[in-house]
C-alpha positions in Angstrom: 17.3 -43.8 -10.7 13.9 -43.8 -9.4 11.0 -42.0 -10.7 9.8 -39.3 -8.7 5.8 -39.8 -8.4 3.6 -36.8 -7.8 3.4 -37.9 -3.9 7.5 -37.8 -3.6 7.4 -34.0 -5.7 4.9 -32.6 -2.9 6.5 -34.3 0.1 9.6 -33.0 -0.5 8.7 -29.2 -2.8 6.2 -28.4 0.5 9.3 -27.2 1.9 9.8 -23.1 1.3 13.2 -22.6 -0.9 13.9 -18.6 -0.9 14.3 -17.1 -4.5 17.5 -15.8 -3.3 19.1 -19.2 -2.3 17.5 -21.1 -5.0 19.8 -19.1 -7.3 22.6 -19.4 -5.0 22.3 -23.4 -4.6 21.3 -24.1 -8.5 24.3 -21.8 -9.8 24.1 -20.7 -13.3 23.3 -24.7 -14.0 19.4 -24.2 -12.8 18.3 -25.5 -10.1 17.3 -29.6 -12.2 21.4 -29.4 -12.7 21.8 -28.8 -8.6 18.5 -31.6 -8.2 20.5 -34.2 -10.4 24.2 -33.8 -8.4 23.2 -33.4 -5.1 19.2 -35.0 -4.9 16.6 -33.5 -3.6 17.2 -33.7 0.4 20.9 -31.9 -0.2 19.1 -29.3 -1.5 16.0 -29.0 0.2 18.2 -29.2 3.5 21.0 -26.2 2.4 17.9 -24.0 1.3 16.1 -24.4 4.8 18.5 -23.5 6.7 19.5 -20.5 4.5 15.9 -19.7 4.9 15.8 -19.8 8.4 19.1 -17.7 9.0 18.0 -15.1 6.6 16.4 -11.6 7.9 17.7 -9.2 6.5 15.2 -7.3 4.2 12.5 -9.2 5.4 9.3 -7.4 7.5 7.4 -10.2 9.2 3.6 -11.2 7.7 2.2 -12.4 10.9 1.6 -10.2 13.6 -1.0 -8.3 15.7 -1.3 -5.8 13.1 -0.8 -5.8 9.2 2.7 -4.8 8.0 2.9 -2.0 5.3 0.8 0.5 7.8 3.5 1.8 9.9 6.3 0.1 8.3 9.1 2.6 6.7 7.5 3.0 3.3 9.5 1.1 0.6 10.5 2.7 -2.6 7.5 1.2 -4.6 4.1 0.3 -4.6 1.9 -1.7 -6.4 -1.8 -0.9 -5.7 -4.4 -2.9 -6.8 -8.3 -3.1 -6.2 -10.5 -6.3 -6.9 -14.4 -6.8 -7.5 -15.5 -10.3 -6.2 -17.1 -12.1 -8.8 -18.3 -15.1 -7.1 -21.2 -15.1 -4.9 -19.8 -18.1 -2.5 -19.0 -16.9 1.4 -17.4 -20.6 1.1 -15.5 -19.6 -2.0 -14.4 -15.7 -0.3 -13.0 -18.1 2.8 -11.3 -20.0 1.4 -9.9 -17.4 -0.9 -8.3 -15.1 1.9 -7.2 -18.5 3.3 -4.8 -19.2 0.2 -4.3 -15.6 0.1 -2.7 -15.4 3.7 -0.2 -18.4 3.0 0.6 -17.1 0.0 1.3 -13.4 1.5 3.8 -15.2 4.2 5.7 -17.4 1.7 6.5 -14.2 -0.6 6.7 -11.6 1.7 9.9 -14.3 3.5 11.5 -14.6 -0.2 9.9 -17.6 -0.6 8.7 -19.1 -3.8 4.8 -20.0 -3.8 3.8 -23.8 -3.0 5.8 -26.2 -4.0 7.9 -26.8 -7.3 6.8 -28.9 -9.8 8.6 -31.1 -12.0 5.7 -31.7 -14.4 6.1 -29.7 -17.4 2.6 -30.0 -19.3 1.3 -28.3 -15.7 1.9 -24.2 -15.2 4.0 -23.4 -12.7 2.7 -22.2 -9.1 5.1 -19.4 -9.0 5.4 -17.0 -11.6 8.7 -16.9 -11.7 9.8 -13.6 -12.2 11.2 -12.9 -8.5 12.9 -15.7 -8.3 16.3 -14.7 -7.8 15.2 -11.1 -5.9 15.6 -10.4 -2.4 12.4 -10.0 0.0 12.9 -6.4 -0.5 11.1 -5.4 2.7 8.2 -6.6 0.9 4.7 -6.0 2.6 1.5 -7.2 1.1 -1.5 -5.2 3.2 -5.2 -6.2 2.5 -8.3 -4.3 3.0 -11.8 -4.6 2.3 -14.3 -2.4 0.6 -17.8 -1.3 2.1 -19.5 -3.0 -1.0 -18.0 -6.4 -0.5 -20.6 -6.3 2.6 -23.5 -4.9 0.5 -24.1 -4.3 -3.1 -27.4 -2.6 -4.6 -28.6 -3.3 -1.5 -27.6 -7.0 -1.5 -26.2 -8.8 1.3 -23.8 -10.5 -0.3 -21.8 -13.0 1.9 -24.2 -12.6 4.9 -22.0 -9.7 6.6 -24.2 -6.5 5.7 -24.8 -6.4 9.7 -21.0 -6.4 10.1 -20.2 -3.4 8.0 -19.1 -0.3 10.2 -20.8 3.2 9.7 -17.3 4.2 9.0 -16.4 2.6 6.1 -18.7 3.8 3.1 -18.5 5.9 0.0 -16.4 9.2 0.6 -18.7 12.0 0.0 -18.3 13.9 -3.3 -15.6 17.1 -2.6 -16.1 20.2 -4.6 -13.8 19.8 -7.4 -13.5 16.2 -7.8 -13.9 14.8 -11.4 -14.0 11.2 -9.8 -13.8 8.5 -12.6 -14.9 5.0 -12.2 -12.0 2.9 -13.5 -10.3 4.7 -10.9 -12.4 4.1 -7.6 -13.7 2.2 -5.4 -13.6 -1.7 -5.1 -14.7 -5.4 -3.2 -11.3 -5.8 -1.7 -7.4 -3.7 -2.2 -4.4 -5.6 -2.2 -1.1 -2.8 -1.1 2.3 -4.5 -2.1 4.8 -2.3 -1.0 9.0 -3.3 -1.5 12.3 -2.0 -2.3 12.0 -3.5 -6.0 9.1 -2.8 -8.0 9.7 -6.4 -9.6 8.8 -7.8 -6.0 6.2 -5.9 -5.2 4.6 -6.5 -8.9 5.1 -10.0 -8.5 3.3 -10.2 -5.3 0.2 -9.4 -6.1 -0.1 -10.9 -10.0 0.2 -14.0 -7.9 -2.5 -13.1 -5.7 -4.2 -12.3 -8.3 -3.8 -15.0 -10.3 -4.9 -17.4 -7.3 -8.1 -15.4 -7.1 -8.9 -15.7 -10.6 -12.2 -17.4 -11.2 -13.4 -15.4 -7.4 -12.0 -11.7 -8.0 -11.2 -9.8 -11.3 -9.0 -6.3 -10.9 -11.3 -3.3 -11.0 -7.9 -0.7 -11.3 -4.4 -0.8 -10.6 -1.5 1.5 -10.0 2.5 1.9 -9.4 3.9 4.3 -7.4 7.0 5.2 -6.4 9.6 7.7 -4.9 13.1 8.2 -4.0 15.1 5.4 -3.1 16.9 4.6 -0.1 19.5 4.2 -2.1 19.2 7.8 -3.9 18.5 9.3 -0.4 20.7 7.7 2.2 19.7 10.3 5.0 16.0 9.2 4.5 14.8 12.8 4.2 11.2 13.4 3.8 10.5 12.1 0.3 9.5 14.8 -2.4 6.3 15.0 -4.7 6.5 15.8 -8.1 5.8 19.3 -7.5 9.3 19.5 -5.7 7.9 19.6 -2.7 8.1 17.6 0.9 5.2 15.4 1.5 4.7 13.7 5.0 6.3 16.5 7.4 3.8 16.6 9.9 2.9 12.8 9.9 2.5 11.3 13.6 5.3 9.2 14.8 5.1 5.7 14.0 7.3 5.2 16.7 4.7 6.7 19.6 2.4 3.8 20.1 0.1 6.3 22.1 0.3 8.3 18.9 -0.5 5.5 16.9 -3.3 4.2 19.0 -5.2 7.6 19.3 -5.1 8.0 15.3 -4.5 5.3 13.0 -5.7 1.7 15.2 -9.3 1.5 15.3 -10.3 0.4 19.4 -12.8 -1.3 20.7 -14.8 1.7 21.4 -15.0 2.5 18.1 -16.9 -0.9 16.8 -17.1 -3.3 15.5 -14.9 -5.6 17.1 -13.4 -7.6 14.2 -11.9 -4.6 13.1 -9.8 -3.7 16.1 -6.2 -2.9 15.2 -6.9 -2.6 12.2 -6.9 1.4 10.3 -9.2 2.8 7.6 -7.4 3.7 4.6 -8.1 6.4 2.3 -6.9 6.0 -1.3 -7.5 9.0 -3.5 -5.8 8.9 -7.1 -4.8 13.1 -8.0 -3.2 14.2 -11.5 -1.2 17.0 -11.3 -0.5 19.1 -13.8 3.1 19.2 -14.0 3.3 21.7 -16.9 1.4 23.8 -15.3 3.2 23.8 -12.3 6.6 24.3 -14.2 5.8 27.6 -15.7 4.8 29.3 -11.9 7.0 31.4 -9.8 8.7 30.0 -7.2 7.3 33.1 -5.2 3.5 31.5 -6.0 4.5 27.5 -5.7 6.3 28.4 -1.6 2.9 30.4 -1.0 1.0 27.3 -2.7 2.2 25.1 -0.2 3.1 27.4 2.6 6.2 25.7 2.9 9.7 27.2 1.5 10.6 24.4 -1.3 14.4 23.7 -0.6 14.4 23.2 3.1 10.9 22.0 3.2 10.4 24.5 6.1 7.2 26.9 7.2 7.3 30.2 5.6 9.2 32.2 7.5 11.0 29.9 9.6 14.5 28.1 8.7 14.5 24.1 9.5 11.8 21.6 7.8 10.1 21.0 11.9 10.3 24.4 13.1 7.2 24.9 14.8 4.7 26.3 12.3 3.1 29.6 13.7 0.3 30.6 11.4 -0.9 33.1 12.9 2.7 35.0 12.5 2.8 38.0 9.9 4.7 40.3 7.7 5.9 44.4 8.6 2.4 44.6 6.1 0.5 42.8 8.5 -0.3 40.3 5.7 0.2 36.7 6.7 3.3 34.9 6.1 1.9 31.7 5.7 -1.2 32.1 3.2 -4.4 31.2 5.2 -5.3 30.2 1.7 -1.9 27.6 1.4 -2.5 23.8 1.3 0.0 23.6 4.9 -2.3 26.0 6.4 -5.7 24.5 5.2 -4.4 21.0 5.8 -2.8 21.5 9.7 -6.2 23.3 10.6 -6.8 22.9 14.2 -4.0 20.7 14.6 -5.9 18.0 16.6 -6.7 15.7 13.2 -4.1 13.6 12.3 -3.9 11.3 9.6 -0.9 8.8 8.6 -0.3 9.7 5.0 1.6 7.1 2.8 1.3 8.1 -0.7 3.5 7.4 -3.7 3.7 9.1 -6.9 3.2 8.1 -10.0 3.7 8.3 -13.7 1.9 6.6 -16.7 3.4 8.1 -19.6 1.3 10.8 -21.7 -1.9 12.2 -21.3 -3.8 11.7 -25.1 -6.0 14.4 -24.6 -3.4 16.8 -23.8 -0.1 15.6 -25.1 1.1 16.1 -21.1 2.6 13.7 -18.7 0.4 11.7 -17.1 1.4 12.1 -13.5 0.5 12.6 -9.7 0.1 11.2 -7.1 -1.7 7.9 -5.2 -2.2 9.5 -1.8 -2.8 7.0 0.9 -3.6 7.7 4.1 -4.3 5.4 7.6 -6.8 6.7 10.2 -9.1 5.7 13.0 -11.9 7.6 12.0 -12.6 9.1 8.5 -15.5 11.3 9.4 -13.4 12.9 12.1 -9.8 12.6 10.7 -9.6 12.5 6.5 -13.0 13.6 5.7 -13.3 17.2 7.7 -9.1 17.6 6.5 -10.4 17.3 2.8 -13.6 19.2 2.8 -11.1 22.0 3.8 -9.2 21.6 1.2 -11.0 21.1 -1.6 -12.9 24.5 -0.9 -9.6 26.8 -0.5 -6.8 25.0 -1.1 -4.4 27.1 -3.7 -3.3 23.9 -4.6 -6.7 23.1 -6.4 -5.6 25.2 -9.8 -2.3 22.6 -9.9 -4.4 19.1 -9.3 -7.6 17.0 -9.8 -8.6 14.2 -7.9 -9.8 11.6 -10.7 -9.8 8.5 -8.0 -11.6 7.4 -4.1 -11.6 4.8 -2.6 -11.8 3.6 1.0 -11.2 0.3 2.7 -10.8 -1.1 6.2 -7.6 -2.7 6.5 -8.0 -5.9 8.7 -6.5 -6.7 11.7 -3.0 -8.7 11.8 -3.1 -12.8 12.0 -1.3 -15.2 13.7 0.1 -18.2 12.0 -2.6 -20.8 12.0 -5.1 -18.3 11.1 -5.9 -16.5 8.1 -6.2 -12.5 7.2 -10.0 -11.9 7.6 -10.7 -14.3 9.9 -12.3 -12.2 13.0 -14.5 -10.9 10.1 -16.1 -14.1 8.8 -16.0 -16.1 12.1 
């Protein structure tokens, strides 16, 4: 038998085998046994074309916009922010280069680069999707206002190219804001339909950045699955509530252009189609919540809890009317209720994606650690999040039941097409 030299292992391993039909081809046997029967074109070939017939569960990387912004959301979510630790523009390139190929190759339920044979080498995958479908896996990158400056230092010549929109959120009355939970260089969203996808994805972005980016904080998230919900109701928090009612159709590109796509009017211009998101990390205090009326929680959120619809009304989208009262002439939506405070005007409208989230016990309390990773996609903080928060964290009943102990805010980049790379019409 010939021996297999490093050029014949990345001539024929360039190819992309999905984790799904590697398993499929190599059989219980592993994938050497499949290698030594059929040789490496028979299975290179079958893997290919499985690759190129398979769609299902797989959302598309390249595009004019980033995926995982007004895709469905997934059942899970693994959130992670990244301080850049070199101080090479070359190095940062080069970095979201890798990054982007990478991205493509997993979120198509491929493996990453090719396979090696060499055993005293690490693999380049990590291994542990292997097997796991795409899972409707999106992988969404953003960048933070201090990967353009930092103490006032221009770090990879782009200070000039940071918009006035993307900056520090401003402190909200309330807000016990803690620094292993906020801010960051760079986020990384993996969203899928299997945490263990989703996971994977960006531990092997991460690991590719190692040496350039370290992770400043990280977070799951999660809600009901498509599987628990077939109906794909509005998903609940962990107050028992619904959360997303009144989001703007992702379907209504008019809708979507006049409040989540930044345009050209709005500057710069490497950062049209892309959408500022706003990441704010909130405990809530589920004990708390547990031992209050269900009288108090529906005037809380202004919202009846089982049908998820307005005080007063019947169906979760009857149209809210809060100006409508009670025989006492009291209002029957509280003007004091997080719906109320929230809807305001009604002209601001953000696209809220948030997941909750649970990381065991509290040590200072002996309570659940729990909440919620609200995530939201806008054209314009100052005139969309930033007013819809100052409201709330004022007068929003909701306040004695949460705290925010996380913020963060990035400007999600503009799709790519395949020969370029995420970030490109910033650093070109």
């Amino acid at each position: 038998m010939k021996e297999h030299t490093p050029k014949d292992e990345i001539g024929l391993f360039t190819k992309k085998v999905s984790r799904r039909n590697m398993l499929k081809t190599a059989g219980v046997g592993g994938i050497g046994v499949v290698i030594g029967a059929s040789g490496f074109g028979g299975l290179l070939t079958l893997s290919e074309q499985r690759a190129k017939g398979q769609t299902k569960d797989i959302v598309p990387f390249y595009g004019e916009r980033q995926a995982g912004i007004t895709t469905e959301a997934q059942d899970n979510l693994y959130f992670a922010s990244l301080e850049v630790t070199t101080d090479k523009r070359s190095d940062l390139i080069q970095l979201f280069k890798d990054w982007t190929e990478a991205a493509a190759q997993m979120t198509a339920g491929n493996l990453i680069g090719e396979a090696s044979l060499n055993t005293n080498m690490p693999p380049k995958d990590t291994g542990e999707a292997k097997e796991l479908s795409p899972s409707n896996l999106t992988i969404t990158f953003g960048v933070g206002p201090t990967l353009f400056s930092k103490d006032g230092t221009d770090r990879f010549g782009l200070k000039s190219k940071r918009p006035a929109e993307l900056k520090d959120l401003p402190k909200f009355p309330l807000d016990a804001l803690e620094d292993e939970w906020s801010g960051g260089d760079i986020c990384i969203q993996a969203c899928a339909d299997d945490l263990q996808v989703a996971f994977h994805a960006v531990r092997n972005l991460v690991r590719i950045g190692r040496g350039k980016t370290i992770i400043h904080w990280a977070q799951t998230g999660f809600q009901r699955t498509k599987q628990a919900d077939s109906q794909k109701t509005t998903p609940r928090n962990l107050f028992g509530f619904k959360d997303g009612t009144v989001n703007p159709d992702t379907n209504d590109n008019k809708e979507m252009n006049e409040h989540v796509w930044v345009k050209a009017e709005d500057g710069p211009d490497w950062l049209v189609g892309g959408s500022y998101m706003v990441v704010r990390r909130i405990q809530m205090y589920i004990e708390v919540w547990d031992r209050t009326i269900l009288k108090e929680q529906e005037n809380t959120f202004g919202r009846h809890r089982d049908s998820g619809a307005p005080l007063g009304m019947k169906n979760e989208f009857d149209t809210v009317d809060l100006e409508a009262k009670d025989p006492n002439g009291n209002r029957i939506i509280p003007e004091d209720s997080h719906m109320s405070l929230s809807r305001g005007d009604g002209k601001a409208k953000i696209l809220r994606r948030p997941y909750s989230y649970a990381d065991g016990m509290d040590p200072k309390t002996g309570s659940f650690n729990a909440g919620l990773l609200f995530i939201c996609f806008q054209r314009n903080p100052s005139k969309q999040f930033i007013p819809i928060q100052e409201r709330l964290a004022k007068n929003d009943k909701l306040n004695e039941y949460i705290v925010h102990r996380g913020s963060a805010m990035f400007a999600c980049l503009p799709g790519v097409k395949k020969g370029g790379y995420i970030g490109d019409s910033l650093f070109g």
